[in-house]
C-alpha positions as a Markdown table, in Angstrom:
| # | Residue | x | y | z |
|---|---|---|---|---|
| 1 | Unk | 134.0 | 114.0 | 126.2 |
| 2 | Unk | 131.2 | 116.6 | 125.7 |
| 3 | Unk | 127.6 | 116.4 | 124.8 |
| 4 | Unk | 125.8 | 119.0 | 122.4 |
| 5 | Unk | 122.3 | 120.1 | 122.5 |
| 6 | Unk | 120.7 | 120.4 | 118.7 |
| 7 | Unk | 119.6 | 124.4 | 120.1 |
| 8 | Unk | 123.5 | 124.6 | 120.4 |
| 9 | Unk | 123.5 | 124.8 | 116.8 |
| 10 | Unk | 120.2 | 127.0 | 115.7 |
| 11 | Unk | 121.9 | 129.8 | 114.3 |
| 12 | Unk | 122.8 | 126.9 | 111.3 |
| 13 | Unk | 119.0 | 125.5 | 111.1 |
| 14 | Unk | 118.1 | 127.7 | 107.9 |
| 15 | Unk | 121.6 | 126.6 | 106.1 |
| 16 | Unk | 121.0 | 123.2 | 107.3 |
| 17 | Unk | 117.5 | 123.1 | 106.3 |
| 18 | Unk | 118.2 | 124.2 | 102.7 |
| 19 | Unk | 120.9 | 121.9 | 102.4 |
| 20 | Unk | 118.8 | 118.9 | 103.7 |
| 21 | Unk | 116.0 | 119.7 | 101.4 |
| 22 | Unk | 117.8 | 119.5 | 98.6 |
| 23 | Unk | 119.6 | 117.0 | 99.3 |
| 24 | Unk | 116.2 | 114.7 | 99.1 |
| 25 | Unk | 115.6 | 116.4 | 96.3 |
| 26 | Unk | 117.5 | 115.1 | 94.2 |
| 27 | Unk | 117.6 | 111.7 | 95.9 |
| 28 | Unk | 121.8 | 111.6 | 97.8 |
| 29 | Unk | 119.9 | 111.4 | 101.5 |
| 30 | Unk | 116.7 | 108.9 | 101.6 |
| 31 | Unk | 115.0 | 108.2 | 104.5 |
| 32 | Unk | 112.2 | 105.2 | 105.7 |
| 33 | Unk | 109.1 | 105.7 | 107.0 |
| 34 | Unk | 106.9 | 102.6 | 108.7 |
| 35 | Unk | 103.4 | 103.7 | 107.8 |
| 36 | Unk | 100.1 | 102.5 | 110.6 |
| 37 | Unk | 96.8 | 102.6 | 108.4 |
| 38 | Unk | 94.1 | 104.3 | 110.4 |
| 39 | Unk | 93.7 | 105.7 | 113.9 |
| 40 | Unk | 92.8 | 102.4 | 115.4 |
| 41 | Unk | 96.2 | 101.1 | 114.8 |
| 42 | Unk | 97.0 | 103.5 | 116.9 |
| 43 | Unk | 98.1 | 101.3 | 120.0 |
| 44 | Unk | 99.8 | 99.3 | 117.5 |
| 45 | Unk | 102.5 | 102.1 | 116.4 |
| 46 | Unk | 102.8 | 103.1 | 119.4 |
| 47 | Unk | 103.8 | 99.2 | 121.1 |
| 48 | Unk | 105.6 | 99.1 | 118.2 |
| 49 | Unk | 108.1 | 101.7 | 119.2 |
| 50 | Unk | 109.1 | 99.9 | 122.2 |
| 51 | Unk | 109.7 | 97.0 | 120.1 |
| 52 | Unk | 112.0 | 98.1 | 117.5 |
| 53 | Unk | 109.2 | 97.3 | 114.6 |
| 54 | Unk | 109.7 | 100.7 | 112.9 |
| 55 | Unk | 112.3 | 101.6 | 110.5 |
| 56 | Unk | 112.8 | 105.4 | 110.5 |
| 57 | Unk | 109.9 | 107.9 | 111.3 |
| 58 | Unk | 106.3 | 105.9 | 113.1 |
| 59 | Unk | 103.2 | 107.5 | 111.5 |
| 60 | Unk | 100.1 | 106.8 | 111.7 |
| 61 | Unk | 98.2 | 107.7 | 108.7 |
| 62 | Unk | 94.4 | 109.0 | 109.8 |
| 63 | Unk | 92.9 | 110.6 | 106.9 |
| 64 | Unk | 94.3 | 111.5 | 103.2 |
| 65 | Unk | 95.1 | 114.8 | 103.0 |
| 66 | Unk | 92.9 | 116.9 | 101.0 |
């Protein structure tokens, strides 16, 4: 057996970039996101990683962008 490290790989991040990007483009990879409304929910999210409650990526959403 024989673990890798992602940096292992870095010469490949622009390739695997561009092929990841498109990829959710045009909609064969979709991910999940559980999205925490304002920064006082902040304690919330981050309980909430310790508890399994997110699916996918934990943001918390603080402002809209502009």
């Amino acid at each position: 057996m024989q673990g890798l490290l992602v940096g292992d790989f870095a010469d490949s991040f622009d390739e695997a970039y561009t092929a990841l990007e498109k990829a959710v483009a045009n909609g064969e990879l979709q991910f999940e996101e559980t999205i925490y409304n304002g920064f006082h929910k902040t304690p919330d999210a981050f309980l909430g990683l310790f508890s399994g409650e997110n699916i996918g990526k934990q943001i918390v959403k603080v402002a809209d962008k502009e």
